[in-house]
C-alpha positions in Angstrom: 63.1 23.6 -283.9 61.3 21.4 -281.0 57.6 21.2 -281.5 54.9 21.3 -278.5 51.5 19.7 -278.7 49.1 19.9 -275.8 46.5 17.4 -275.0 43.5 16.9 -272.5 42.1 13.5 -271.6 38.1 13.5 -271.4 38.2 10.0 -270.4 40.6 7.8 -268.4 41.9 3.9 -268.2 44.0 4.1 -271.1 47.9 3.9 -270.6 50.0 6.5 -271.3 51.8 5.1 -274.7 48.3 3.6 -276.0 46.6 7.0 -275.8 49.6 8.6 -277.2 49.5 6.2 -280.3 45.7 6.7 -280.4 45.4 10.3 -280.9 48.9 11.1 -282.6 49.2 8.3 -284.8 51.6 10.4 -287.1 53.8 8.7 -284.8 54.6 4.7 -283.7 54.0 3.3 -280.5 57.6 2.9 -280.0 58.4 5.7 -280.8 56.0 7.6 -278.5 57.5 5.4 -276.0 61.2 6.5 -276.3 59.8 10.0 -276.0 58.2 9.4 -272.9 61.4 7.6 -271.5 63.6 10.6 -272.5 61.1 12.9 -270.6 59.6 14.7 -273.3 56.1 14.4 -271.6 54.3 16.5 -268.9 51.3 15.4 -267.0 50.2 17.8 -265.3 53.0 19.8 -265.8 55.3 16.9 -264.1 57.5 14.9 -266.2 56.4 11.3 -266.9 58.7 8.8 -268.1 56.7 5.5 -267.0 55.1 4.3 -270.8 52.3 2.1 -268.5 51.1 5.3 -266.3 47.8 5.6 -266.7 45.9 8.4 -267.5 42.6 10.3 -265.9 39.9 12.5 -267.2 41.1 15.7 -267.1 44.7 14.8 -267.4 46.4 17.8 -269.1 49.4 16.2 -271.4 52.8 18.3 -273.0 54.9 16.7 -275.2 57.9 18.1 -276.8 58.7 16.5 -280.1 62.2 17.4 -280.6 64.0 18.4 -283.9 65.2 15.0 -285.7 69.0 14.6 -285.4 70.9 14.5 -288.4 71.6 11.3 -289.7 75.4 9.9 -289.3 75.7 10.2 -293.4 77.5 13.1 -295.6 74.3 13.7 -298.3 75.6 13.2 -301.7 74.1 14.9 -304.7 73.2 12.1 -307.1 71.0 12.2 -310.2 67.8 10.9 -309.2 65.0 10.6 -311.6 61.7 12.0 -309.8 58.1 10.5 -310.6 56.2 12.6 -308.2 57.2 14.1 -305.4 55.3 16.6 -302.6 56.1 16.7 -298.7 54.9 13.3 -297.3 56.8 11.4 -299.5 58.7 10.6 -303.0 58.6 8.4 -305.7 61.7 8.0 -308.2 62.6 5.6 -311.2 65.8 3.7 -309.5 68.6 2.8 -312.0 70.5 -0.1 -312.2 73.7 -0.3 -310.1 72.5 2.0 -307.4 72.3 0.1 -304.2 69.3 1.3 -301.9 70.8 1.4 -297.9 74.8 1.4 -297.4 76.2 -2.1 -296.7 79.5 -3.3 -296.5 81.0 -3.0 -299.6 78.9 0.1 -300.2 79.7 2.7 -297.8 79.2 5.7 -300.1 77.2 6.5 -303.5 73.9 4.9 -302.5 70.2 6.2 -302.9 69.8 7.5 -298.6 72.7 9.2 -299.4 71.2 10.9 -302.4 68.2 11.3 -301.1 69.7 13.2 -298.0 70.8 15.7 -300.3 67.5 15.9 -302.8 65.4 16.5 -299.3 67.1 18.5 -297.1 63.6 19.3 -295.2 63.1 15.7 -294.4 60.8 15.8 -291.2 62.5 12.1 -290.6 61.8 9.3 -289.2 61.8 7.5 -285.6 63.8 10.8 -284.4 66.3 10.6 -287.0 66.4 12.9 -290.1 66.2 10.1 -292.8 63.9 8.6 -295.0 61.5 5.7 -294.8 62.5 3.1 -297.4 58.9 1.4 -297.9 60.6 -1.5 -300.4 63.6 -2.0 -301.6 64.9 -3.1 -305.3 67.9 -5.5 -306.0 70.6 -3.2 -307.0 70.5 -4.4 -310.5 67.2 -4.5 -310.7 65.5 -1.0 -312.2 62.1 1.1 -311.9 59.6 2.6 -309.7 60.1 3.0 -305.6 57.8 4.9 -302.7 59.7 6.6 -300.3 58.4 8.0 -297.3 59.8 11.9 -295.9 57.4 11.2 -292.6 57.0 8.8 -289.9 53.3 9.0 -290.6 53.5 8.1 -294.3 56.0 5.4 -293.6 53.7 3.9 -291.4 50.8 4.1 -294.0 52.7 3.1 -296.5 54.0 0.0 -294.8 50.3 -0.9 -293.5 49.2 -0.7 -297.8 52.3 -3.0 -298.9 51.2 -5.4 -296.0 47.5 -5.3 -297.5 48.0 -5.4 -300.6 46.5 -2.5 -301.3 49.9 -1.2 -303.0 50.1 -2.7 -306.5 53.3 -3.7 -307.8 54.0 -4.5 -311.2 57.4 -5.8 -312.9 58.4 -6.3 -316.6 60.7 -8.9 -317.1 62.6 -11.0 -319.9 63.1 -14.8 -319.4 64.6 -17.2 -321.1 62.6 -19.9 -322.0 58.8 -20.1 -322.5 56.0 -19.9 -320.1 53.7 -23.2 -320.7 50.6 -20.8 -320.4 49.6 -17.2 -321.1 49.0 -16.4 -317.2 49.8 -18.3 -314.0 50.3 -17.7 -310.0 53.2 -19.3 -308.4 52.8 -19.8 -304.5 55.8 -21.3 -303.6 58.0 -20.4 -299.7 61.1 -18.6 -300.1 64.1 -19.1 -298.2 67.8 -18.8 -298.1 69.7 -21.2 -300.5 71.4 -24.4 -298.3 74.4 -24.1 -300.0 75.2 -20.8 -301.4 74.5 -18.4 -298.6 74.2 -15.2 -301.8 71.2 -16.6 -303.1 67.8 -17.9 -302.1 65.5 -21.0 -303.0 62.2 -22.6 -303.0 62.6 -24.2 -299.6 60.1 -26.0 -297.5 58.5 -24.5 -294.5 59.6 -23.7 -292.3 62.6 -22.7 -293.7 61.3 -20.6 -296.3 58.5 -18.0 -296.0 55.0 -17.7 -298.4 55.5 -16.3 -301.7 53.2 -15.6 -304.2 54.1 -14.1 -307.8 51.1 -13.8 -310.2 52.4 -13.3 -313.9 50.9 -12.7 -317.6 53.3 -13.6 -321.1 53.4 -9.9 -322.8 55.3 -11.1 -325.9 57.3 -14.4 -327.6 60.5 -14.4 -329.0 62.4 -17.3 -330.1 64.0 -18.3 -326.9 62.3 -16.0 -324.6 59.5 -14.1 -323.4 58.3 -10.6 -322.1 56.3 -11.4 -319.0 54.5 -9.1 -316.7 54.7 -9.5 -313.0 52.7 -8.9 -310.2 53.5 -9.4 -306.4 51.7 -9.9 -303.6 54.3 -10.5 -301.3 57.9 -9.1 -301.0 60.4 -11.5 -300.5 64.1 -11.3 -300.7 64.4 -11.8 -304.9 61.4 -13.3 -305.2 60.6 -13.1 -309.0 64.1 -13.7 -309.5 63.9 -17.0 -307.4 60.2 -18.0 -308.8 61.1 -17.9 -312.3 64.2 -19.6 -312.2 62.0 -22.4 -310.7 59.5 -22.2 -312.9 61.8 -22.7 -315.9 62.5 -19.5 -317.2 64.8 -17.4 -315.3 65.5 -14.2 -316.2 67.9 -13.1 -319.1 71.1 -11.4 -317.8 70.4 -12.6 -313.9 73.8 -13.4 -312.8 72.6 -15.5 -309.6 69.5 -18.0 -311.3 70.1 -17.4 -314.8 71.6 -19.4 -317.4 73.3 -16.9 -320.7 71.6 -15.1 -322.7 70.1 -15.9 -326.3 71.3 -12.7 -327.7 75.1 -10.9 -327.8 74.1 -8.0 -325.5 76.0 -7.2 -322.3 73.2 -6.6 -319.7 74.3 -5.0 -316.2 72.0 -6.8 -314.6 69.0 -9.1 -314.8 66.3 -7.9 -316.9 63.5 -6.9 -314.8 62.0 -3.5 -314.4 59.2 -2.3 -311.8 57.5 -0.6 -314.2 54.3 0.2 -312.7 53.5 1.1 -308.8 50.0 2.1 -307.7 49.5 3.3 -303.9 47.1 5.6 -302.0 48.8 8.9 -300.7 48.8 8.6 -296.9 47.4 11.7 -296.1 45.2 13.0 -298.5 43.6 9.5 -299.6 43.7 9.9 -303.4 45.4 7.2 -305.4 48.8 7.7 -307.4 50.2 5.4 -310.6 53.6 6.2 -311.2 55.4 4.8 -314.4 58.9 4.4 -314.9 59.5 4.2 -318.3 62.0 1.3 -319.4 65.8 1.9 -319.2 68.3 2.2 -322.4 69.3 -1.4 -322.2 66.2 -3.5 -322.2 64.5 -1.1 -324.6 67.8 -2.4 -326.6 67.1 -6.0 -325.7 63.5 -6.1 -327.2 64.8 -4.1 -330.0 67.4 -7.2 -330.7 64.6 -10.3 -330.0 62.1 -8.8 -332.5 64.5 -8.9 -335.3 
């Protein structure tokens, strides 16, 4: 059902989109925009579609905000392991194999798709009933991710991944061992010359900054449990940055190189175990932690002996 929202301007000079965006920032700019040009706003009680009119004091404004349309996917009911969870948005412990948007290749079975069916009430976003997809994971890569049911939290959300304010933290296991007990790699990422799958250390401009922070949690023979922490989110970035470093990860079928122990991994070993964010609309701050999946817990269990 379409929403109405009346507003009066007390003072003039802004444009029509900028005072929009100003005093409903629950929506974008652009998006505000688009609802002007599809003549969901009333100055006046006259339709306005030009995003530049501007405004004057007094100006009385309608906007319909129309229901989001449905989104050109059939929901599929997939198991989806739940961290927390209220209206503005969702955070779940991803598994391994489950790819995050459909792709080529992966046309049905992925996480929108689930998640279409888990929130059926999903206010949407940009128009569209869908939801936000903060950050992604590599498909074989496990553990926490923040998804957003609202345009607003989206846009919070974003804005907090940007600042850093989100905190993202990774367990991994390399092969190889770290020279020290802590270290910070700042080091551009780009895609790999060669091998158009995979992504590299390249110079700028070519590549973009990258910075992975990371702390040895454990030593094994051949390897080593090693915390990371990003503050940026490039395409495979720990992936790429350890593999550079040395000491790619065990089981990474892209950077790696075996594995020191007779285990078949589906993927690389590396878990977002940790994600700390503020909530978007109440302000209080929120630590989910997805708890390690079957196989690495096996992994460790097969180093330590």
């Amino acid at each position: 059902m379409a929403t109405t929202l009346t507003l009066t301007v007390e003072q003039g000079g802004d444009r029509l989109d900028t005072f929009l965006a100003q005093h409903q920032p629950q929506l974008s700019r652009s998006r505000w925009q688009q609802l002007i040009q599809q003549g969901q706003v009333r100055i006046n009680h006259r339709i306005c579609d030009r995003k530049n009119h501007p405004l004057s004091g007094g100006d009385v404004l309608e906007i319909t905000l129309p229901e989001p349309e449905p989104l050109a996917l059939e929901p599929e009911a997939l198991p989806l392991d739940i961290l927390y969870e209220d209206s503005d948005l969702l955070i779940l412990n991803k598994p391994v194999g489950l790819v995050v948007h459909p792709a080529p290749g992966h046309p049905h079975g992925t996480l929108v798709h689930g998640l279409l069916a888990h929130c059926p009430d999903l206010a949407g976003i940009g128009g569209i009933k869908r939801p936000g997809i903060v950050h992604r994971l590599d498909k074989d890569t496990s553990g926490a991710m923040v998804v957003a049911k609202t345009e607003a939290a989206l846009h919070h959300l974003q804005a907090q991944l940007k600042s850093r304010q989100m905190q993202r933290h990774y367990l991994g296991v390399v092969y190889g061992q770290p020279s020290t007990e802590t270290g910070t790699i700042t080091a551009p990422i780009g895609r790999h010359e060669r091998d158009r799958k995979k992504m590299a250390v390249v110079s700028p401009p070519k590549g973009r900054i990258a910075t992975t922070h990371w702390q040895v949690q454990e030593r094994f023979r051949h390897c080593a449990l090693v915390e990371f922490h990003l503050d940026t989110g490039r395409t495979h970035q720990i992936r790429v940055h350890a593999a550079h470093l040395g000491w790619p990860l065990v089981g990474d079928p892209l950077y790696g190189r075996g594995s020191p122990v007779k285990m078949n991994l589906p993927g690389q070993a590396l878990h977002a175990f940790r994600l700390q964010l503020i909530h978007p609309r109440t302000g209080d701050p929120i630590v989910a932690i997805a708890p390690l999946p079957a196989h690495l817990e096996k992994l460790l269990r097969l180093l330590r002996c």
